[in-house]
C-alpha positions as CSV (number, residue, x, y, z in Angstrom):
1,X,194.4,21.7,89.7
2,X,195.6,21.4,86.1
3,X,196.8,24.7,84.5
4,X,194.9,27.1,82.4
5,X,196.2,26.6,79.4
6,X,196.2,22.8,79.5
7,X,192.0,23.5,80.3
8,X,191.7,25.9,77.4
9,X,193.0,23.2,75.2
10,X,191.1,20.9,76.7
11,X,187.8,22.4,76.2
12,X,188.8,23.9,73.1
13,X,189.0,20.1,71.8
14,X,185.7,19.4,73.3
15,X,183.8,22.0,72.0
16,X,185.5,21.2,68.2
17,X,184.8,17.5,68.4
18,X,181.1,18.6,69.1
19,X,181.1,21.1,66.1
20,X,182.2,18.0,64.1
21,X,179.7,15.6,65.3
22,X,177.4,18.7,64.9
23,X,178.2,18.6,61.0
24,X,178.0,15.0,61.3
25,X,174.2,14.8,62.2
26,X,173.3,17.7,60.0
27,X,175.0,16.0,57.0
28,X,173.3,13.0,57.6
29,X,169.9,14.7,58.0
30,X,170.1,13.1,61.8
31,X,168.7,14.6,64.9
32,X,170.6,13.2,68.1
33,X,173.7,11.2,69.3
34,X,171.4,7.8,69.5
35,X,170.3,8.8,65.8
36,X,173.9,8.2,64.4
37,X,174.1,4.9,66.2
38,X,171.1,3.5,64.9
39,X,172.4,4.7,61.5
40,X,175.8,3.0,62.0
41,X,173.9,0.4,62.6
42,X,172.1,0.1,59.8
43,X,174.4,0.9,57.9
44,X,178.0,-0.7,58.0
45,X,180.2,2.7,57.0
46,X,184.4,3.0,58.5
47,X,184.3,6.1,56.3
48,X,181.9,9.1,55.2
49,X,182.8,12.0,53.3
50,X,181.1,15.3,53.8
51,X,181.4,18.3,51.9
52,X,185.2,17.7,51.5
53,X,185.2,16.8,55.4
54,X,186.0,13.3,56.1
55,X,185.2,11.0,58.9
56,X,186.8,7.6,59.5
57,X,185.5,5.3,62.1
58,X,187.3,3.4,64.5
59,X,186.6,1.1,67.6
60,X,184.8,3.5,69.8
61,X,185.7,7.1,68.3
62,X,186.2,8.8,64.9
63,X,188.7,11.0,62.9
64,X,188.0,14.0,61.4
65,X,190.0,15.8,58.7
66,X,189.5,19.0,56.6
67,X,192.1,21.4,54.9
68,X,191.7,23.1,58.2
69,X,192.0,20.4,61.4
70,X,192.3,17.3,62.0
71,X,190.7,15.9,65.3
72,X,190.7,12.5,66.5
73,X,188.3,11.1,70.0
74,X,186.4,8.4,71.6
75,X,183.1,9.0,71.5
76,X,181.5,8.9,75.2
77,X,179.3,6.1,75.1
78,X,179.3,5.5,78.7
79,X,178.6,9.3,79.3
80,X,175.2,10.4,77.8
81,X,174.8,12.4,75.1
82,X,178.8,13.7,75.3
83,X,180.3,13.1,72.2
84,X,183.5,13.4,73.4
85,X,185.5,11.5,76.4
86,X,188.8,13.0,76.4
87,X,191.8,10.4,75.9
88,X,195.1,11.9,76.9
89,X,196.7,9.8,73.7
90,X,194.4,11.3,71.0
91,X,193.9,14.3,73.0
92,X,198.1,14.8,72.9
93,X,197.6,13.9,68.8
94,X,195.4,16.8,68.2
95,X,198.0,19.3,70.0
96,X,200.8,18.0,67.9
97,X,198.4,18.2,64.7
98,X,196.5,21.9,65.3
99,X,198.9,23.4,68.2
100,X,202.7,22.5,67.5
101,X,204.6,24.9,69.2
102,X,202.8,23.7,72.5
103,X,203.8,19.5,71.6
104,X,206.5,19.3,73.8
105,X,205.2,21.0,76.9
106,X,201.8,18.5,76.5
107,X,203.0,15.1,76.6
108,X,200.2,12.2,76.3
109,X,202.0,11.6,80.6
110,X,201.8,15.0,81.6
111,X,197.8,15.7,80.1
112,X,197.0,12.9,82.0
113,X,198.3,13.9,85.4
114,X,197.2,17.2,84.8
115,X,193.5,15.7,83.9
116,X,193.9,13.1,87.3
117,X,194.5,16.6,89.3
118,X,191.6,17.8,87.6
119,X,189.4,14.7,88.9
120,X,190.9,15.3,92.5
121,X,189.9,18.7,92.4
122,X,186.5,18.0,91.2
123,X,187.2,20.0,87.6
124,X,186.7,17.0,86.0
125,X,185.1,13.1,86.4
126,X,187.2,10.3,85.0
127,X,184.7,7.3,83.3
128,X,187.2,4.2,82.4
129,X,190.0,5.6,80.7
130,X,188.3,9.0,79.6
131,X,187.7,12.4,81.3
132,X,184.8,14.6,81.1
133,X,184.3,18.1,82.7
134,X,181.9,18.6,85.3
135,X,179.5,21.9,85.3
136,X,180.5,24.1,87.5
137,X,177.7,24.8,90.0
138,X,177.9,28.9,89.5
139,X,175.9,27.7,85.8
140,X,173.6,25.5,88.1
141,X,170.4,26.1,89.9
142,X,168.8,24.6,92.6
143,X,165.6,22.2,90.9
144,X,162.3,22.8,92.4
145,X,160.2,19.5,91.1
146,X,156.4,19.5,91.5
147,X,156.2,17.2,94.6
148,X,152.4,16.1,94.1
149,X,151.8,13.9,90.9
150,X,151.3,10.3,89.8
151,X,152.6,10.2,86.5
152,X,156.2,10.9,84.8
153,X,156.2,11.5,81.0
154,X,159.6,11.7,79.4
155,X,159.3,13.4,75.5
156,X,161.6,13.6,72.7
157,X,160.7,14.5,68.7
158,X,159.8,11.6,68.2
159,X,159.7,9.4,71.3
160,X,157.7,9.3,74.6
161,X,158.2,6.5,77.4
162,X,154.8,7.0,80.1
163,X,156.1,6.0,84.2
164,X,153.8,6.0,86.7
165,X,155.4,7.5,89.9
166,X,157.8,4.6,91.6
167,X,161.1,4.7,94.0
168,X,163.2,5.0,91.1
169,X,161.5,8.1,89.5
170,X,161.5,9.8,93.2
171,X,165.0,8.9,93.6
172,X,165.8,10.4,90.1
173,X,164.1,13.7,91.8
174,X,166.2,13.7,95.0
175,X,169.7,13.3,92.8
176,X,168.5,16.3,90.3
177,X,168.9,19.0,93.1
178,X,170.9,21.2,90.9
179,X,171.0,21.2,87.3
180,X,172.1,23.0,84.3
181,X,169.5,25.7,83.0
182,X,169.1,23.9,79.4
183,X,165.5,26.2,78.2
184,X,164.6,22.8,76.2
185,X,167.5,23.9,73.3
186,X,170.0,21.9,72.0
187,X,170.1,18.0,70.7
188,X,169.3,15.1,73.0
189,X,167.3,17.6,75.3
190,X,164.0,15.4,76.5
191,X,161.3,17.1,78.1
192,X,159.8,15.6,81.4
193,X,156.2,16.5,82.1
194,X,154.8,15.7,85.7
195,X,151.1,15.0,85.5
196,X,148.7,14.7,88.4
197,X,145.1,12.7,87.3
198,X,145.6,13.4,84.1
199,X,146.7,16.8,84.1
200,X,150.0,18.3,83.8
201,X,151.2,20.5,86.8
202,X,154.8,20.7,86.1
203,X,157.7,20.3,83.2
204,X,161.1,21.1,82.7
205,X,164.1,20.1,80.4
206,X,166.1,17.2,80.5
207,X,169.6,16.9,79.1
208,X,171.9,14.0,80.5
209,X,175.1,16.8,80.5
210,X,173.0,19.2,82.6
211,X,172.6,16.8,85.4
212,X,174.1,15.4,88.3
213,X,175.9,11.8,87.1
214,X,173.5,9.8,89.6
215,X,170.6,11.4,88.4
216,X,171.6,10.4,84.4
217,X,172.4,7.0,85.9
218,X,169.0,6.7,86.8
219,X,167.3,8.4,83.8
220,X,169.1,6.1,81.9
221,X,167.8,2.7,83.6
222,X,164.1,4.5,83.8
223,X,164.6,4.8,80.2
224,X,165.6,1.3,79.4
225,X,163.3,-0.7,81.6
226,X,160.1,1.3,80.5
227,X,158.6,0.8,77.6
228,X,159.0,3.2,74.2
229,X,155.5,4.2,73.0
230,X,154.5,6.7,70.4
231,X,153.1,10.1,70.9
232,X,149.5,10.0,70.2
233,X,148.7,9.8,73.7
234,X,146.8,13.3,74.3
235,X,146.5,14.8,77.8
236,X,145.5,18.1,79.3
237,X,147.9,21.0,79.0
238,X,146.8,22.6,82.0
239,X,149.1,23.5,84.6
């Protein structure tokens, strides 16, 4: 297992990078991770400048700086809605920038093997060259999905995608066995309402961090193959 100070630093550079990216999308009057994409996109921008904050663009990740901090990640585009994938390199660059009198005992070598002891442990899941934490399954509970219904109706602000009932949405069910308690807060949370003829019997939240990997690998490919249709579609509430 890594050490707890190595994990407090660890997360600690998490949770800023998602403050950041927080400021980001707020700044930019944007709701979600997929918003900014489709903004960058659009819209061809290495640098923006917030507020005296300023973000710089670069291959996969970003670089923060204010008066205060300066923060530096890849963004984890393999991994969801995470903004951040740790990288032992920039990860090591933000200790020598906001934590100095810790440089020496963090070395871009030793953050790795302590993250690699992490994986082995089962702290942490390695994706290419980045590392994520995993939720520890005290914050879990066990899922209890509606087992009768024919239809699978995934719902974001603005977006809807309608699945009728298939091996892959049952498989989705059997990897979801325990999830993260998200009460439908929080950006890039969908909500996923079971119907059965027409009425809904069942719904709960759905955030790609508060669920098993396999089960977001899934999501993901239901999301993708199905088609994107607008909300207008109106259905009993019942339950």
């Amino acid at each position: 297992m890594m050490n707890d100070e190595l994990k407090s630093l660890a997360k600690e550079y998490v949770d800023k990078v998602e403050h950041v990216c927080l400021l980001l999308l707020e700044g930019l009057n944007l709701k979600t991770k997929s918003d900014l994409w489709k903004y960058r996109r659009a819209h061809y921008i290495p640098e923006i400048n917030l507020n005296d904050n300023k973000y710089e663009f670069h291959g996969r990740g970003c670089r923060f700086s204010s008066k205060d901090m300066i923060i530096d990640w890849d963004f984890g585009c393999s991994f969801g809605s995470r903004w951040c994938g740790i990288n032992p390199g920039l990860f090591s660059y933000y200790i020598k920038e906001n934590h100095k009198d810790l440089f020496e005992l963090y070395s871009w070598s030793k953050i790795q093997n302590g993250f690699e002891q992490a994986v082995i442990s089962g702290e942490m899941v390695k994706k290419a060259d980045l590392y994520f934490f995993k939720i520890p399954i005290t914050e879990t509970f066990a899922s209890d999905f509606h087992k009768e219904f024919d239809t699978l109706i995934i719902d974001d602000y603005n977006s809807q995608w309608i699945i009728k009932r298939n091996k892959m949405v049952d498989r989705f069910i059997r990897k979801s066995r325990r999830i993260l308690n998200l009460n439908g807060e929080g950006t890039d949370v969908y909500i996923l309402s079971f119907f059965l003829n027409d009425r809904k019997v069942f719904s709960i939240p759905y955030g790609d961090v508060g669920y098993p990997i396999k089960a977001v690998t899934i999501m993901e490919a239901l999301m993708r193959e199905n088609k994107e249709v607008s909300k207008n579609v109106k259905r009993s509430n019942s339950c």
